[in-house]
N, CA, C and O of each residue as an XYZ file, in Angstrom:
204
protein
N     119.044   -106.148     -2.349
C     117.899   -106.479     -1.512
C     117.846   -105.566     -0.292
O     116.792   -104.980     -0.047
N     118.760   -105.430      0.377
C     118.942   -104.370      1.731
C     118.449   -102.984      1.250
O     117.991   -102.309      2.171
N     118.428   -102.282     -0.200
C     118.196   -100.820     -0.193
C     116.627   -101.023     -0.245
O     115.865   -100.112      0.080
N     116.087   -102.524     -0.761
C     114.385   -102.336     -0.987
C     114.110   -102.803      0.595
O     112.976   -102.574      1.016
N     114.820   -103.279      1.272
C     114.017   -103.526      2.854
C     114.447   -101.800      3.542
O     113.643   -101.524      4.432
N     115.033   -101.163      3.413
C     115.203    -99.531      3.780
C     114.322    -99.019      3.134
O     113.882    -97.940      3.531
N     113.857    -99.541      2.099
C     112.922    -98.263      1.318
C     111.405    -99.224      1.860
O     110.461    -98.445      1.733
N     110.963   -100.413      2.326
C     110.001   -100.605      3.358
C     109.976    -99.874      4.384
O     109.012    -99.187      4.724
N     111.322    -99.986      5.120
C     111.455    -99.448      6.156
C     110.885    -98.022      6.043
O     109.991    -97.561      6.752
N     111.548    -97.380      5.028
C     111.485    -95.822      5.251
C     109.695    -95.629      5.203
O     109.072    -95.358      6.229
N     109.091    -95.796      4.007
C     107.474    -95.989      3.611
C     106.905    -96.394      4.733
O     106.071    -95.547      5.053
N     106.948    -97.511      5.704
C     106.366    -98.135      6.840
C     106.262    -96.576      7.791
O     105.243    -95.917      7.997
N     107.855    -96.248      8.316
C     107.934    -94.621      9.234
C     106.891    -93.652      8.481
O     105.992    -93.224      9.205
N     106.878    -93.270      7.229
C     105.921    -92.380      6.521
C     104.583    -92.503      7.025
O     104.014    -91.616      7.661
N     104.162    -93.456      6.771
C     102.973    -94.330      7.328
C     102.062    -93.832      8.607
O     100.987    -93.308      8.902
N     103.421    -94.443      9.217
C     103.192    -94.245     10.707
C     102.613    -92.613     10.988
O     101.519    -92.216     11.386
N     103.987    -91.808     10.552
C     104.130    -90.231     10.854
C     102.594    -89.758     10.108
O     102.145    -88.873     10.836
N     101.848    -89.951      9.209
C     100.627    -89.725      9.098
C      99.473    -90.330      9.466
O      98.391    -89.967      9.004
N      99.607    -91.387     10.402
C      98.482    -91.752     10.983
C      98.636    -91.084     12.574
O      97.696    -91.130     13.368
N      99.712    -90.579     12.846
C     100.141    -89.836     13.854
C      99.440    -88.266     13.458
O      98.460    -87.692     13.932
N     100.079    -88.005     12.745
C      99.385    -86.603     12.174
C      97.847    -86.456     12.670
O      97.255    -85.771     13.504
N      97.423    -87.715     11.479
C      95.962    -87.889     11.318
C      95.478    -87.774     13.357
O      94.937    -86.725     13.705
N      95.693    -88.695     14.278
C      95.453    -88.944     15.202
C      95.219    -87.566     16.042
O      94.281    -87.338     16.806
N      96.050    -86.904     15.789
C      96.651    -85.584     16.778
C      96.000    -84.795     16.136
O      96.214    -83.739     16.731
N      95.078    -84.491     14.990
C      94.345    -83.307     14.596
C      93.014    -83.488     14.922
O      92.198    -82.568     14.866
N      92.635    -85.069     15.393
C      91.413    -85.875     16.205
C      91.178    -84.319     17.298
O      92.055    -83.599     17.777
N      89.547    -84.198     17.427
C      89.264    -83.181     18.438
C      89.209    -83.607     19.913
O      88.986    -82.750     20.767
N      89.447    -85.196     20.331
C      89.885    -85.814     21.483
C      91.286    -87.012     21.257
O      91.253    -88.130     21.771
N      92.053    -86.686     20.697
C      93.289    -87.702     20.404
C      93.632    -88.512     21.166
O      93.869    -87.938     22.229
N      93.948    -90.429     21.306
C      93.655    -90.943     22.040
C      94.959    -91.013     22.544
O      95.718    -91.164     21.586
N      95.449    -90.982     23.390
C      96.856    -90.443     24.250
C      97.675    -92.018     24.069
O      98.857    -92.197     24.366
N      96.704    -93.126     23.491
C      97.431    -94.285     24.183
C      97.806    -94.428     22.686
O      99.004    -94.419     22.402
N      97.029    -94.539     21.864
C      97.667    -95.109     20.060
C      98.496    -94.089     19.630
O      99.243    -94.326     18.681
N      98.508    -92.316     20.479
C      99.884    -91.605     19.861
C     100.739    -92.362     20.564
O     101.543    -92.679     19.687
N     101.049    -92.788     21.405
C     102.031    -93.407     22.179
C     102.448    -94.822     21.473
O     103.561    -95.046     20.997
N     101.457    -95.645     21.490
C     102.027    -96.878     20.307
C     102.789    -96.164     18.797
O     103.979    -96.303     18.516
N     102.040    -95.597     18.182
C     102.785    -95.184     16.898
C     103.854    -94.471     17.358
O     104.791    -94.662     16.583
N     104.127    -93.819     18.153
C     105.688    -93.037     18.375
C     106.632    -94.321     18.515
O     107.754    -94.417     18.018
N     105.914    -95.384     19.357
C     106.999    -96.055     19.729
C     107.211    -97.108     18.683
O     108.138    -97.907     18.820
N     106.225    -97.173     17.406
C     106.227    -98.040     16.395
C     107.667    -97.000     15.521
O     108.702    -97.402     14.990
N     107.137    -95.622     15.695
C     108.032    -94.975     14.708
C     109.714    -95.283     15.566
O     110.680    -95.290     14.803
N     109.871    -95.414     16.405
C     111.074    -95.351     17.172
C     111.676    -96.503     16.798
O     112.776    -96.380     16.259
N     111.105    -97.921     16.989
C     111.788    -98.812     16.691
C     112.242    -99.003     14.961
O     113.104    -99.766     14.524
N     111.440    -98.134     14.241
C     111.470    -98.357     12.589
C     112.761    -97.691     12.838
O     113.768    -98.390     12.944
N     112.855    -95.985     12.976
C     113.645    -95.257     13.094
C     115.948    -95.902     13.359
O     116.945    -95.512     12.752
N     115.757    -97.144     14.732
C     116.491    -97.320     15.013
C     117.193    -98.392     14.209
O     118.369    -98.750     14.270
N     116.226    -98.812     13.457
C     116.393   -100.250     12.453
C     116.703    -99.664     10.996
O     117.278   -100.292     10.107
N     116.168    -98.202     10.892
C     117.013    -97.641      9.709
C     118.782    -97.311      9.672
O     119.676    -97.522      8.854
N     118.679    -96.527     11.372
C     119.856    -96.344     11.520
C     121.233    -97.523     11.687
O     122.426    -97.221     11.678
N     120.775    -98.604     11.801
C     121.523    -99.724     11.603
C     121.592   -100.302     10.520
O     122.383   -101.233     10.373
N     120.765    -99.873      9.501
C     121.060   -100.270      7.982
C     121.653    -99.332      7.076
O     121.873    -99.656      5.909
C-alpha cells in the first residue's frame, strides 16, 4: 500500500510541476498561484522524502 500512496504522491508533484509550467508560459503569470503550487510542490516533495 505505501509504494501506491508514493506513486500518488509522485503523479500529484507531476501535476503540480505542469500546471506550474503551464502558469509561467501565461503572457502575465499570476505571481500568487506560482507561489501556491511551489509551495503545494514543496510540501508533496517533503512527504516523498519521508516515505
Amino acid at each position: 500500500m505505501e509504494s501506491s500512496h508514493v506513486s500518488a504522491l509522485q503523479a500529484k508533484h507531476q501535476g503540480l510541476e505542469s500546471q506550474l509550467r503551464q502558469e509561467m508560459s501565461r503572457p502575465a503569470p499570476d505571481d500568487a498561484k506560482i507561489q501556491a503550487i511551489k509551495k503545494q510542490k514543496l510540501r508533496l516533495k517533503e512527504e516523498l522524502a519521508l516515505n
